[in-house]
Backbone bond lengths (Angstrom), bond angles and torsions (degrees), N, CA, C in turn:
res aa  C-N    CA-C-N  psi(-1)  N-CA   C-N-CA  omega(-1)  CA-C   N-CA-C  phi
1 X - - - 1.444 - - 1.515 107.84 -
2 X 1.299 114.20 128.62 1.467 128.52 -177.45 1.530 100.74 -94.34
3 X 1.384 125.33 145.52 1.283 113.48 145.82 1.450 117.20 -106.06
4 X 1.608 93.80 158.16 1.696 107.30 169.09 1.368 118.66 -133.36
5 X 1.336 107.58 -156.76 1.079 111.13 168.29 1.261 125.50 57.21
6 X 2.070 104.01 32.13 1.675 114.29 -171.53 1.488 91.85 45.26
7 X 1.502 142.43 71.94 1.543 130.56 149.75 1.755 101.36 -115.94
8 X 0.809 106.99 2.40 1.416 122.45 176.78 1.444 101.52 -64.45
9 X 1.491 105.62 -43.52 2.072 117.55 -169.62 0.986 102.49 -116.71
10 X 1.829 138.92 -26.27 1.195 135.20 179.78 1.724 116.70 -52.48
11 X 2.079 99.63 -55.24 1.091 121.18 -138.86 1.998 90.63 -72.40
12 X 1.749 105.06 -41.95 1.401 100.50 -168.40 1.365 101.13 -66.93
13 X 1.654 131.86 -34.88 1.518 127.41 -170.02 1.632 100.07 -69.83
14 X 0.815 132.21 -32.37 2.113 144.52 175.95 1.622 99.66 -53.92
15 X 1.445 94.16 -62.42 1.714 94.50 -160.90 1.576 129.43 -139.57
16 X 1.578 91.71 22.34 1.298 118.76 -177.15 1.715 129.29 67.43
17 X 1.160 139.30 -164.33 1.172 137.09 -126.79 1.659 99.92 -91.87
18 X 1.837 103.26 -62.73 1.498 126.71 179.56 1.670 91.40 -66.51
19 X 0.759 132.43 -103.90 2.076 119.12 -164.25 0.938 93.35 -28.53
20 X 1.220 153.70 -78.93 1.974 139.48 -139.64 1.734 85.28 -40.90
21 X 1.594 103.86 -77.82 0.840 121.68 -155.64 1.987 123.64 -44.36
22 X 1.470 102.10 -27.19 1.273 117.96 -170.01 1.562 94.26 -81.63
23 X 1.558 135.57 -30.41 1.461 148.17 -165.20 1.850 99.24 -90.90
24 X 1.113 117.91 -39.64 1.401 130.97 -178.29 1.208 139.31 -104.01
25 X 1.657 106.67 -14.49 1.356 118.43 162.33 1.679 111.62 -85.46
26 X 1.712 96.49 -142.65 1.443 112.29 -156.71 1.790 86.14 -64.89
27 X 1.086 113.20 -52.71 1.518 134.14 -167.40 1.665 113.95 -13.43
28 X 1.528 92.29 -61.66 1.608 132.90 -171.95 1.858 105.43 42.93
29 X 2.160 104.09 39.39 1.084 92.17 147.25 1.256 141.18 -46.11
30 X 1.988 95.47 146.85 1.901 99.94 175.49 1.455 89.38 -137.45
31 X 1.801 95.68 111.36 1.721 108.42 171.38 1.167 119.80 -58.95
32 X 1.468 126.60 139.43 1.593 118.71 164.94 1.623 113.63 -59.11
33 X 1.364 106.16 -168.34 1.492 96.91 -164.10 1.378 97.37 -93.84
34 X 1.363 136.66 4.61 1.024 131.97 -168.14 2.033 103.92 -104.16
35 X 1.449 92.13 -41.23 1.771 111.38 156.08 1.371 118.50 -46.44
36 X 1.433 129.72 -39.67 1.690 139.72 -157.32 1.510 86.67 -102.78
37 X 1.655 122.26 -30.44 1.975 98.54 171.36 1.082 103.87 -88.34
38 X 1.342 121.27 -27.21 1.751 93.33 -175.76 1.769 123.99 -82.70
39 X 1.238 100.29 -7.93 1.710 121.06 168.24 2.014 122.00 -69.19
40 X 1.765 77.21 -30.28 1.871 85.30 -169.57 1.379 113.47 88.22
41 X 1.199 118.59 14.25 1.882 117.60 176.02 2.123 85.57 -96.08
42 X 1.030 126.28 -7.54 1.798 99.77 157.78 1.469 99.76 -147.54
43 X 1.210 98.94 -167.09 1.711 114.03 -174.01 1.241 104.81 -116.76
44 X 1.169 136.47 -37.97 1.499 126.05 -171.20 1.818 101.47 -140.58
45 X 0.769 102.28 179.39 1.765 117.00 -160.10 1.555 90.00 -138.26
46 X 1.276 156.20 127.37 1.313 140.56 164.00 1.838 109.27 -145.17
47 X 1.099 127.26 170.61 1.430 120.97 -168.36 1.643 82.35 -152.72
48 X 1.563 93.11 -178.59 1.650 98.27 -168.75 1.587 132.61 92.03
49 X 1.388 105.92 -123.94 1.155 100.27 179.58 1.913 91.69 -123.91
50 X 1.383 96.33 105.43 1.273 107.30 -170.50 1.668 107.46 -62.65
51 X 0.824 117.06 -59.92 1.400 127.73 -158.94 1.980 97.32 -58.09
52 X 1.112 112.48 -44.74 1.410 102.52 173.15 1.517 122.33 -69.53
53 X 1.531 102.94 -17.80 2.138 113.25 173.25 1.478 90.25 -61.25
54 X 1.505 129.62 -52.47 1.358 140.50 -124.29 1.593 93.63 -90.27
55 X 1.293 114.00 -43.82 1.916 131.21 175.99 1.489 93.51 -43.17
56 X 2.153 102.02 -75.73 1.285 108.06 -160.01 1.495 115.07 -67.14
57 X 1.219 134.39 -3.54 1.578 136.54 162.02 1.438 122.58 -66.64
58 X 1.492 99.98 -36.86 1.625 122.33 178.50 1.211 113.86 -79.00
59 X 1.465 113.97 -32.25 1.590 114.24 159.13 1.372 130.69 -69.80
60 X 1.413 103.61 -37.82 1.880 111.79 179.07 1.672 91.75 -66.05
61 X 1.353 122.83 -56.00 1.009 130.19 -165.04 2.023 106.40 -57.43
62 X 1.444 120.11 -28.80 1.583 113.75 173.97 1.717 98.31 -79.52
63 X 1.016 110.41 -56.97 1.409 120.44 -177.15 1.671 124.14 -42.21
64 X 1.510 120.02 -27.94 1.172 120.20 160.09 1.753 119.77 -104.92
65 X 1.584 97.72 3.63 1.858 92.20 172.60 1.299 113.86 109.16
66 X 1.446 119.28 -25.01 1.168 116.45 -163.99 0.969 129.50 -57.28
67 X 1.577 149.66 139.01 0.945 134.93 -148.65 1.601 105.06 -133.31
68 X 1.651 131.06 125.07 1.685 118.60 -177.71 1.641 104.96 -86.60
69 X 1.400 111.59 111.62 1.322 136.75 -169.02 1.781 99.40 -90.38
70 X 1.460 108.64 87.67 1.434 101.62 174.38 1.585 148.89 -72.09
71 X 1.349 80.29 -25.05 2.082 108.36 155.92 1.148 88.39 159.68
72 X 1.404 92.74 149.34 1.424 153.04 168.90 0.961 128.35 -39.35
73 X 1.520 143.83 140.66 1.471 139.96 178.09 1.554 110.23 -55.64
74 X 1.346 102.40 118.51 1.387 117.74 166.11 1.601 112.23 106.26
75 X 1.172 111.63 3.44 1.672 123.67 -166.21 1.875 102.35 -92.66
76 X 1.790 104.47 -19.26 1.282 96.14 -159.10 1.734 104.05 -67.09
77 X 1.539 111.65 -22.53 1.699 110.57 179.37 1.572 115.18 -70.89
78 X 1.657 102.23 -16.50 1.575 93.94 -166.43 1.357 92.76 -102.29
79 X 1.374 139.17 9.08 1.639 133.62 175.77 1.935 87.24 -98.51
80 X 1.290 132.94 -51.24 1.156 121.90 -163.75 1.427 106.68 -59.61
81 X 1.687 119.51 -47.30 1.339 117.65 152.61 1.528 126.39 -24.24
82 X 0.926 116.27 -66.54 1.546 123.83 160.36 1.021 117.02 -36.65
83 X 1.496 123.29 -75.81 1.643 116.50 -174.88 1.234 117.23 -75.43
84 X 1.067 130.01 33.96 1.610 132.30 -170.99 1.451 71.08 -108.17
85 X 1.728 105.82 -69.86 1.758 111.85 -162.47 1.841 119.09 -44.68
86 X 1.183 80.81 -39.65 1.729 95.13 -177.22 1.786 121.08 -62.22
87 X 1.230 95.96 -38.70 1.335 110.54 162.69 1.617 129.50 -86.58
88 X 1.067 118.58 -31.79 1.469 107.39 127.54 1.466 131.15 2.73
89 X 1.712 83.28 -98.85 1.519 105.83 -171.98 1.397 104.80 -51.19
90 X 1.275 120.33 -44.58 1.531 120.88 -169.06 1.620 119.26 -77.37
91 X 1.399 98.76 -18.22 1.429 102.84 167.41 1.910 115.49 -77.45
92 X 1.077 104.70 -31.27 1.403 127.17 167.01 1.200 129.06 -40.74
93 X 1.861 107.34 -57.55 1.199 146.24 -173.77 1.486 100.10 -76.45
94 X 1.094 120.11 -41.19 1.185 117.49 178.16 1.675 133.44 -86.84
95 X 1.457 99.15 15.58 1.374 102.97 -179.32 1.472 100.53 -139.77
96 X 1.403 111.56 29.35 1.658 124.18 -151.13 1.677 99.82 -88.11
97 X 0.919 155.96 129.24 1.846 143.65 165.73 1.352 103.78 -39.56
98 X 1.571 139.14 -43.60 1.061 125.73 -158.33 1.867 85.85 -73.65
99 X 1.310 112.83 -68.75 1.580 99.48 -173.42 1.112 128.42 -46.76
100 X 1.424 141.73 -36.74 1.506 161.94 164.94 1.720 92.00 -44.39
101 X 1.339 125.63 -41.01 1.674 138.22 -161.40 1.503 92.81 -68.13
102 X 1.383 108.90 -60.00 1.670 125.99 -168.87 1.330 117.92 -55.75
103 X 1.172 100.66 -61.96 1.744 107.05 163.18 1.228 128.64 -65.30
104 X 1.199 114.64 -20.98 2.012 103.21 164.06 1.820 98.42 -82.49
105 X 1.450 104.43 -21.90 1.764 86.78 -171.11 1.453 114.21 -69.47
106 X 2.086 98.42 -39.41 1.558 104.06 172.80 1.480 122.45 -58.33
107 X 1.280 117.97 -20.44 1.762 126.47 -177.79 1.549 88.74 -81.17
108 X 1.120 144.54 -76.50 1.422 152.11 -114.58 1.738 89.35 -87.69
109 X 1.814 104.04 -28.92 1.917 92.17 -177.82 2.006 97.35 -96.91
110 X 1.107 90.77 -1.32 1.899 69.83 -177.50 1.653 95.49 -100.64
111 X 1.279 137.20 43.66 1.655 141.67 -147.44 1.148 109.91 1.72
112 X 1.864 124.56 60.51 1.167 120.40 172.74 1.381 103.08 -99.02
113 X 1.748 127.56 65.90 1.214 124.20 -161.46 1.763 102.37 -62.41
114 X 0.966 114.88 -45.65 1.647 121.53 -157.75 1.559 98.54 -65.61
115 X 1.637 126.62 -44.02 0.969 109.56 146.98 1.111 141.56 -16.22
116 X 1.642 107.69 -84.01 1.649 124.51 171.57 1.221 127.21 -8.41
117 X 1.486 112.70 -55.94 1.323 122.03 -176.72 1.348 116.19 -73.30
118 X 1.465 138.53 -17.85 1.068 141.90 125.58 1.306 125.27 11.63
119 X 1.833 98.72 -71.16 1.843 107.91 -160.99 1.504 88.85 -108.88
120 X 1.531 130.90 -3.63 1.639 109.54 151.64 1.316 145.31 -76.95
């Protein structure tokens, strides 16, 4: 598992050093939703009819000012840093034998033979 999407710097500044790392390393934990609030990777936990929690959050949230602060002055060189790296790796990852391996194996069992030959 590659990361992107600057989560490489997002995930440890979100939820610190040990979770980034447990979500992005060998681990490739995935917190429940009750795990991701108490970590700080979300803000609310809600069930139901989500999309109306998600309105009325966005409303409390205009209504008292709050503002979603995505980074900080001076961060924008050290995220491009990042996604330069990230993409990299993922460009990497994606031309890797072990991955090229996976995808002819996943084509070759769903009889996507013509595929197959593709990733051989």
């Amino acid at each position: 598992l590659v990361p992107e999407g600057c989560s490489s710097y997002w995930f440890e500044k979100l939820m610190g050093p040990v979770s980034a790392e447990r979500m992005i390393g060998a681990e490739a934990w995935k917190p429940t939703a009750a795990e991701a609030l108490e970590i700080g990777l979300v803000t609310a936990v809600v069930s139901g009819d989500v999309v109306a929690e998600a309105q009325a959050l966005g409303e409390r949230w205009a209504a008292e000012g709050k503002v979603r602060k995505i980074y900080e002055l001076g961060e924008a060189e050290k995220l491009r840093a990042v996604n330069a790296e990230e993409s990299q790796r993922l460009a990497e990852a994606i031309v890797s034998p072990v991955f090229l391996s996976v995808c002819h194996r996943n084509a070759v069992r769903k009889g996507q033979r013509q595929l197959a030959t593709l990733f051989w």
